[in-house]
KOLPAKE-801787 format. One record per residue (C-alpha): x, y, z; residue number from 1; residue in one letter. Coordinates in nm, 3 decimals. Example, Ala and Ser with C-alpha at 12.3 -4.5 7.8 and 13.67 -1.06 7.14 Angstrom:
% KOLPAKE-801787
@X = 1.230&Y = -0.450&Z = 0.780&nugu = 1&vexvo = A $
@X = 1.367&Y = -0.106&Z = 0.714&nugu = 2&vexvo = S $
END
This chain:
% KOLPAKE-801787
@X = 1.499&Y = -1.067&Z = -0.153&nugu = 1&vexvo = X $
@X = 1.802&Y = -1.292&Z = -0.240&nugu = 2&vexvo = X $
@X = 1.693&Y = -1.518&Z = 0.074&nugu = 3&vexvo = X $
@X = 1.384&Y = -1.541&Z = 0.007&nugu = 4&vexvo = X $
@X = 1.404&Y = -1.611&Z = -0.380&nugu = 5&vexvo = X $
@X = 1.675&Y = -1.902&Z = -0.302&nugu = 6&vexvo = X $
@X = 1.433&Y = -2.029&Z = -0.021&nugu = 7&vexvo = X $
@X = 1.100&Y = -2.041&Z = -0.187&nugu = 8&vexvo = X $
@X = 1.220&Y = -2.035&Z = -0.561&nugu = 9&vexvo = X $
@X = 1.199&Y = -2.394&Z = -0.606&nugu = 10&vexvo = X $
@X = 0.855&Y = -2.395&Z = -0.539&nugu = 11&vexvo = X $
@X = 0.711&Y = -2.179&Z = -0.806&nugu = 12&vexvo = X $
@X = 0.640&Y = -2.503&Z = -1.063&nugu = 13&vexvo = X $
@X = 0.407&Y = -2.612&Z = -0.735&nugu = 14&vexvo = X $
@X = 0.243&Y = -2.288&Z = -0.681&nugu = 15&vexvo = X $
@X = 0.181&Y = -2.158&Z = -1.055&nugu = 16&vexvo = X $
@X = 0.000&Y = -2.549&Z = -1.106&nugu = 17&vexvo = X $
@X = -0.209&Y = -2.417&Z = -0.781&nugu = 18&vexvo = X $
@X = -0.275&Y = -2.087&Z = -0.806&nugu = 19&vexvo = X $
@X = -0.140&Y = -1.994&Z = -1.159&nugu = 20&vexvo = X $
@X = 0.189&Y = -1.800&Z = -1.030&nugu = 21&vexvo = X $
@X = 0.516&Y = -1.870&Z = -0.863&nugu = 22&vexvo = X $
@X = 0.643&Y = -1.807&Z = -0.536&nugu = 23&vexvo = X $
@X = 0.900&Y = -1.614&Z = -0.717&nugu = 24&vexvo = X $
@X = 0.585&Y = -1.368&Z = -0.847&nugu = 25&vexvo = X $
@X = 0.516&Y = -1.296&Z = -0.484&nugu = 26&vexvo = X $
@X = 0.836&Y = -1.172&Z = -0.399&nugu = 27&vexvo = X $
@X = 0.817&Y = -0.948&Z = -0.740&nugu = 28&vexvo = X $
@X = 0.481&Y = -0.790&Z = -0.661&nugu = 29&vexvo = X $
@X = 0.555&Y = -0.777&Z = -0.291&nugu = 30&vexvo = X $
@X = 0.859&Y = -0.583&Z = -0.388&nugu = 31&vexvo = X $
@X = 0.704&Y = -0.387&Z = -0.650&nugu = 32&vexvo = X $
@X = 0.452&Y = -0.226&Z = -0.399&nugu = 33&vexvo = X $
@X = 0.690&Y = -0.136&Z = -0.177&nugu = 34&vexvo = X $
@X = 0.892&Y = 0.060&Z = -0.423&nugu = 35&vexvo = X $
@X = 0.586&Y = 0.230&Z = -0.558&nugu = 36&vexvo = X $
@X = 0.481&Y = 0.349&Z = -0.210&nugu = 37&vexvo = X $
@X = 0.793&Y = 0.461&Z = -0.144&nugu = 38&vexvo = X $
@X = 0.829&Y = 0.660&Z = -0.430&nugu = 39&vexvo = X $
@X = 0.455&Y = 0.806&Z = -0.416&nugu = 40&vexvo = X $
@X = 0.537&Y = 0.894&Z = -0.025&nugu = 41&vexvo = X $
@X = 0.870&Y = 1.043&Z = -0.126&nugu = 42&vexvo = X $
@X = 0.678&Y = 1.240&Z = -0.413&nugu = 43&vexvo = X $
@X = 0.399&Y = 1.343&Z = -0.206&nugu = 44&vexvo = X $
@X = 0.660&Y = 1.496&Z = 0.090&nugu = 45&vexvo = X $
@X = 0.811&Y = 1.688&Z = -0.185&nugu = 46&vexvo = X $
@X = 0.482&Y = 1.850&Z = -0.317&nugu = 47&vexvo = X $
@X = 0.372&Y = 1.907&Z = 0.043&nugu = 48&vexvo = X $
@X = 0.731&Y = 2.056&Z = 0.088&nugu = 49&vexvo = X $
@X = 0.673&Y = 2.312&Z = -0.197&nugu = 50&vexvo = X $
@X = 0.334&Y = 2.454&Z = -0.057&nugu = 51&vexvo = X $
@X = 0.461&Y = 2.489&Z = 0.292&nugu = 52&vexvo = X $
@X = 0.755&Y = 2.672&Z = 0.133&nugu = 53&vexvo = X $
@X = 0.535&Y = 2.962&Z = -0.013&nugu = 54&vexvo = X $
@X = 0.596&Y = 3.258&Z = 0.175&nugu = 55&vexvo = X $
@X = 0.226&Y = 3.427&Z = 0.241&nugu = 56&vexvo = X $
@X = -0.104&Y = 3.250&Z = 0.355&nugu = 57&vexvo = X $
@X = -0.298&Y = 3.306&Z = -0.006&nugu = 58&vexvo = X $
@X = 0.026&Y = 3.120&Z = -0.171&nugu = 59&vexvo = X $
@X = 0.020&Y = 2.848&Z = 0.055&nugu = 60&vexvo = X $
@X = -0.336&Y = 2.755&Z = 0.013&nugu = 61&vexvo = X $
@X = -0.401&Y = 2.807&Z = -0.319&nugu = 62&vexvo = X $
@X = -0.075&Y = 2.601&Z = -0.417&nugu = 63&vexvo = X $
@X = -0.227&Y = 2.331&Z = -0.188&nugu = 64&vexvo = X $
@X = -0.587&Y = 2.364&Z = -0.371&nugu = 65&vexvo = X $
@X = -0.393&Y = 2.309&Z = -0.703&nugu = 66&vexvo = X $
@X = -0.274&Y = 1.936&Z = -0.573&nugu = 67&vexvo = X $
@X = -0.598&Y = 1.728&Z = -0.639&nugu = 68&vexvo = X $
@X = -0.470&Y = 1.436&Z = -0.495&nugu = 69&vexvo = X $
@X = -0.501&Y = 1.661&Z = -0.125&nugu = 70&vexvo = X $
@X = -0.790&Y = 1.838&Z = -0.160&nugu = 71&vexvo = X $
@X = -1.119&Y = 1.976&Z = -0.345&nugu = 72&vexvo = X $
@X = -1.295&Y = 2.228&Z = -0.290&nugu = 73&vexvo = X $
@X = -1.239&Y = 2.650&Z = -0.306&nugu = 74&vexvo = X $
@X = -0.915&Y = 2.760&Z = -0.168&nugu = 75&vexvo = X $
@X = -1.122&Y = 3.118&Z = -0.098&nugu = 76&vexvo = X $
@X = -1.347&Y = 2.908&Z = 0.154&nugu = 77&vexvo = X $
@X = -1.060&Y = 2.766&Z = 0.312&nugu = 78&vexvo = X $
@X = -0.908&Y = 3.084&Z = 0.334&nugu = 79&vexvo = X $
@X = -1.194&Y = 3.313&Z = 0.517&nugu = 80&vexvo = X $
@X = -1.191&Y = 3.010&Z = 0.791&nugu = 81&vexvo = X $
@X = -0.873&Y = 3.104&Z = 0.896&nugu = 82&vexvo = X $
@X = -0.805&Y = 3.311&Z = 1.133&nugu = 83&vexvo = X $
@X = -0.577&Y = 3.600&Z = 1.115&nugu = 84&vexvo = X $
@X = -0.400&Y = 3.548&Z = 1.430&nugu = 85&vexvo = X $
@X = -0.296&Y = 3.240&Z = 1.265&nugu = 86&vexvo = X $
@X = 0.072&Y = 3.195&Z = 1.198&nugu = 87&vexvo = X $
@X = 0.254&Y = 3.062&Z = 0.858&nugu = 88&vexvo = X $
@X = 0.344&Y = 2.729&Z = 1.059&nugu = 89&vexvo = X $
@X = 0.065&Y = 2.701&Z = 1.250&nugu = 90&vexvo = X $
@X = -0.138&Y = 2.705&Z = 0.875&nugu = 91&vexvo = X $
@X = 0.108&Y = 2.488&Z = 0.729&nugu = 92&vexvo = X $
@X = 0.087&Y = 2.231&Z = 1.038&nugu = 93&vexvo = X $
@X = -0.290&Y = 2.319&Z = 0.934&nugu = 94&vexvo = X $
@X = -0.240&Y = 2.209&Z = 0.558&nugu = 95&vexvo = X $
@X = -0.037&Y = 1.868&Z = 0.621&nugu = 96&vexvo = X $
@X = -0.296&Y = 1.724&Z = 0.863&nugu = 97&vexvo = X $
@X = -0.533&Y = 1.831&Z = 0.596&nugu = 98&vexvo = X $
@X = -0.315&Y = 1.641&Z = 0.341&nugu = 99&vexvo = X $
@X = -0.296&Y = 1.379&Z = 0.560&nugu = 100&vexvo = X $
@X = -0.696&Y = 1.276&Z = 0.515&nugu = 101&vexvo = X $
@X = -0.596&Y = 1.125&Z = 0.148&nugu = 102&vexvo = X $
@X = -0.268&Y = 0.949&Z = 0.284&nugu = 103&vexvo = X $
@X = -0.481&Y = 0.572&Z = 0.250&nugu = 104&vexvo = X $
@X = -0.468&Y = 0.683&Z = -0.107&nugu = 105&vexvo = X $
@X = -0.095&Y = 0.559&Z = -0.090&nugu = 106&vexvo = X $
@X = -0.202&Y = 0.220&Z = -0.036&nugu = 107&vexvo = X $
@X = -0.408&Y = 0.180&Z = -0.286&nugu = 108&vexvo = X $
@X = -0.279&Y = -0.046&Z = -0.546&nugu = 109&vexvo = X $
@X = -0.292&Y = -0.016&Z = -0.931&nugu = 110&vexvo = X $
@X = -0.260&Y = -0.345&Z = -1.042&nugu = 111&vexvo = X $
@X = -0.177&Y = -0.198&Z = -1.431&nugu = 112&vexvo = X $
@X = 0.135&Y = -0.057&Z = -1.288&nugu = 113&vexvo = X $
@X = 0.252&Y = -0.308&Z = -1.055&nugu = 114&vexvo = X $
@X = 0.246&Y = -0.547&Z = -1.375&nugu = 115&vexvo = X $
@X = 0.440&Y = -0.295&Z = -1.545&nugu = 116&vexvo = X $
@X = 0.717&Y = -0.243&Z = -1.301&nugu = 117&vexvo = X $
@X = 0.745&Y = -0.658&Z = -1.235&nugu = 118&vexvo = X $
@X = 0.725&Y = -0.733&Z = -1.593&nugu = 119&vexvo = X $
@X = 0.425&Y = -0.973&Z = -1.516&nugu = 120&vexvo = X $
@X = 0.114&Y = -0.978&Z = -1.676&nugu = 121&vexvo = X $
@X = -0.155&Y = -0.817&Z = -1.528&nugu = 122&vexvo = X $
@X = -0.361&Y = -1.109&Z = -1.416&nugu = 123&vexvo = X $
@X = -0.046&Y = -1.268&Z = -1.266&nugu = 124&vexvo = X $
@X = -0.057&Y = -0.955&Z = -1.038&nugu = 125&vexvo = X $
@X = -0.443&Y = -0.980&Z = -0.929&nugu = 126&vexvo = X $
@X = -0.403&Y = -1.352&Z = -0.836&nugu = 127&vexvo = X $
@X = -0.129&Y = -1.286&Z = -0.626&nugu = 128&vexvo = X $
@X = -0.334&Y = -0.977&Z = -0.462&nugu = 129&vexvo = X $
@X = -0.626&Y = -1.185&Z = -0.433&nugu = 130&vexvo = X $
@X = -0.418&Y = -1.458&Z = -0.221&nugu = 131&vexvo = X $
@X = -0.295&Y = -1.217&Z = -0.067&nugu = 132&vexvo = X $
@X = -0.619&Y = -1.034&Z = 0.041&nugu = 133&vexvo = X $
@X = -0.886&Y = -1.021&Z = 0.335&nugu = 134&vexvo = X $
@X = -1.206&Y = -0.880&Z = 0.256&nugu = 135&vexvo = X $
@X = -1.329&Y = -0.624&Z = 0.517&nugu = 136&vexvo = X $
@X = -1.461&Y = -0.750&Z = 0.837&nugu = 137&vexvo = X $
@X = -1.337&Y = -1.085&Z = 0.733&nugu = 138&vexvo = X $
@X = -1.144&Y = -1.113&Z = 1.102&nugu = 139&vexvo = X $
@X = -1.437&Y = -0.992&Z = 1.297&nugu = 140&vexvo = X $
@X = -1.517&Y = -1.300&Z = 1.469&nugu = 141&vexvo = X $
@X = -1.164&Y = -1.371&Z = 1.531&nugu = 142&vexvo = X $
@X = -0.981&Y = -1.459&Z = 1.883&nugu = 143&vexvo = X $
@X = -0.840&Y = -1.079&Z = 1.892&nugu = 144&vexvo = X $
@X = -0.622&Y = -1.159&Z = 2.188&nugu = 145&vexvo = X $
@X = -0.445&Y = -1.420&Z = 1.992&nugu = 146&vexvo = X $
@X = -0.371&Y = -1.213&Z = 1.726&nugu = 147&vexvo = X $
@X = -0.046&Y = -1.118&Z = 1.945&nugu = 148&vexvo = X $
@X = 0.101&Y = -1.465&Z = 1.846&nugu = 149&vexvo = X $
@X = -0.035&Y = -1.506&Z = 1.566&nugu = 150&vexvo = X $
@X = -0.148&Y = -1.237&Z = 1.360&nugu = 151&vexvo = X $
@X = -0.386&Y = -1.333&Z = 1.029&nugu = 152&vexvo = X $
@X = -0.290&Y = -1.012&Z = 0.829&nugu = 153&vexvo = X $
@X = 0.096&Y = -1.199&Z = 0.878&nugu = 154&vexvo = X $
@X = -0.015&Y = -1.424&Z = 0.612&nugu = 155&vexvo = X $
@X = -0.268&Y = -1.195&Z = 0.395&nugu = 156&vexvo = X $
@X = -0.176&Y = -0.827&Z = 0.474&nugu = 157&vexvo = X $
@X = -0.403&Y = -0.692&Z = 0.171&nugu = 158&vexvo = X $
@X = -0.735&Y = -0.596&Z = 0.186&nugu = 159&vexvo = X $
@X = -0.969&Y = -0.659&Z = -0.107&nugu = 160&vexvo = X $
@X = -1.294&Y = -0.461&Z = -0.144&nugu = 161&vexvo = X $
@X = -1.434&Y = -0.659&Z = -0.480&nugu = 162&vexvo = X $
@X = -1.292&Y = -0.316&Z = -0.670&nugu = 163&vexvo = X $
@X = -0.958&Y = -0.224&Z = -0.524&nugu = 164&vexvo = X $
@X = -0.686&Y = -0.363&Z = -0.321&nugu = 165&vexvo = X $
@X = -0.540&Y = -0.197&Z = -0.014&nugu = 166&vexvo = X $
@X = -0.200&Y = -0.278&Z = 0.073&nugu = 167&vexvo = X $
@X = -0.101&Y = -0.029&Z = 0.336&nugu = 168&vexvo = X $
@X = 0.225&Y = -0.243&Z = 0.443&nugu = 169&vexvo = X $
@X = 0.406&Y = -0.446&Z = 0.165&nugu = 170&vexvo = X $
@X = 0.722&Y = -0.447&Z = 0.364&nugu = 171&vexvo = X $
@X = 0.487&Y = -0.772&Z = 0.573&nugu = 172&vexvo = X $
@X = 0.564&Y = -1.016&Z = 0.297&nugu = 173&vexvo = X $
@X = 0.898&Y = -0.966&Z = 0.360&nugu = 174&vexvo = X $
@X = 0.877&Y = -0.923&Z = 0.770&nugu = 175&vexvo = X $
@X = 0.664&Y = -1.250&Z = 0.776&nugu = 176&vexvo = X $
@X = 0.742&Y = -1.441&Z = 0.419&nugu = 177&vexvo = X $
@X = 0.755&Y = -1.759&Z = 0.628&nugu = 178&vexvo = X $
@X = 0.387&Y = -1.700&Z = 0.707&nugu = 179&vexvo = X $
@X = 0.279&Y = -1.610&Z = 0.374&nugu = 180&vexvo = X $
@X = 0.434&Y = -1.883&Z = 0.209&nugu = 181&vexvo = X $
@X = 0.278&Y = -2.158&Z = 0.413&nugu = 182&vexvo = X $
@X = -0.053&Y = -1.988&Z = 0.373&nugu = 183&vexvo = X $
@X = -0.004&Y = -2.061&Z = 0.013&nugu = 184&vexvo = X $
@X = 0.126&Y = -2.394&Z = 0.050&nugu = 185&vexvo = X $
@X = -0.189&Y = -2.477&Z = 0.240&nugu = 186&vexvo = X $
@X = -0.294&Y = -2.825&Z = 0.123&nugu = 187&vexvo = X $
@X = -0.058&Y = -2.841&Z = -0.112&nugu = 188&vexvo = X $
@X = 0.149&Y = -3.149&Z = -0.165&nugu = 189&vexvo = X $
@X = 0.507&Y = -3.053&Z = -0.380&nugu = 190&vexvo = X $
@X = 0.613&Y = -3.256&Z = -0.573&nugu = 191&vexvo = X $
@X = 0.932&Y = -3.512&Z = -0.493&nugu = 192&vexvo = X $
@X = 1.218&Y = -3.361&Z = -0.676&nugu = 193&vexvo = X $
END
């Protein structure tokens, strides 16, 4: 972070007359989401960790019905589907994959709180997500095999739908920071200092 604020830094004045933010705000939100989806993985774990930790198979599933953010539905249903030759780990290995359907919920960003935890006004943030967003299918007709080399997401790993940003790896700005800052230079011309 220290690298790439010295490096890039001095071209914020260029960037915010472009684009209405800094180079510094990209390393802020970047940074940002990563935090936040490391702390909403870490949470999750430790809520999964709890159900798995209930001792009988009525325990387990209705403390996993109780999480909305894993599933809906009628933890009775759930229940008569499963066997009872079924184990406590086999239904708990049963219960994380299930989980696992709403993990692309982790990517999702909230914009609100990503302004929030930079200290940046909110429409600072969505500029820099929009910059830093594909919309879907937008690589389709793309060279695949030369994605190897040269990757597009490298540049604009965040996927805009018109209503929501997904931003399932924020630690790319940082793994290719090079990339995403000449993106945004573009046809920029900085100014002589």
């Amino acid at each position: 972070l220290r690298i790439a604020r010295e490096l890039y830094g001095v071209l914020d004045d260029d960037l915010i007359a472009a684009y209405g933010f800094g180079a510094t705000d990209v390393i802020e939100v970047a940074k940002a989401l990563l935090v936040d989806v490391e702390q909403r993985a870490s949470e999750r774990l430790r809520r999964l960790g709890t159900i798995i930790r209930c001792q009988t198979h009525a325990e387990m599933v209705h403390a996993f019905f109780r999480e909305p953010d894993f599933v809906e539905g009628d933890p009775e249903a759930f229940l008569r589907e499963i066997p009872e030759t079924v184990s406590r780990e086999q239904l708990a290995g049963r219960i994380m994959f299930h989980a696992d359907i709403q993990l692309l919920k982790l990517a999702i960003v909230d914009s609100e709180d990503i302004a929030h935890a930079t200290g940046r006004d909110r429409s600072v943030v969505v500029r820099v997500l929009e910059r830093l967003s594909r919309e879907p299918g937008s690589l389709s007709a793309d060279d695949i095999p030369h994605f190897f080399m040269g990757n597009p997401i490298w540049s604009t790993p965040c996927i805009s739908t018109g209503l929501e940003y997904f931003f399932p790896m924020p630690q790319l700005v940082f793994s290719h920071i090079h990339s995403v800052m000449l993106s945004l230079l573009g046809n920029i011309t900085p100014a002589v200092r």
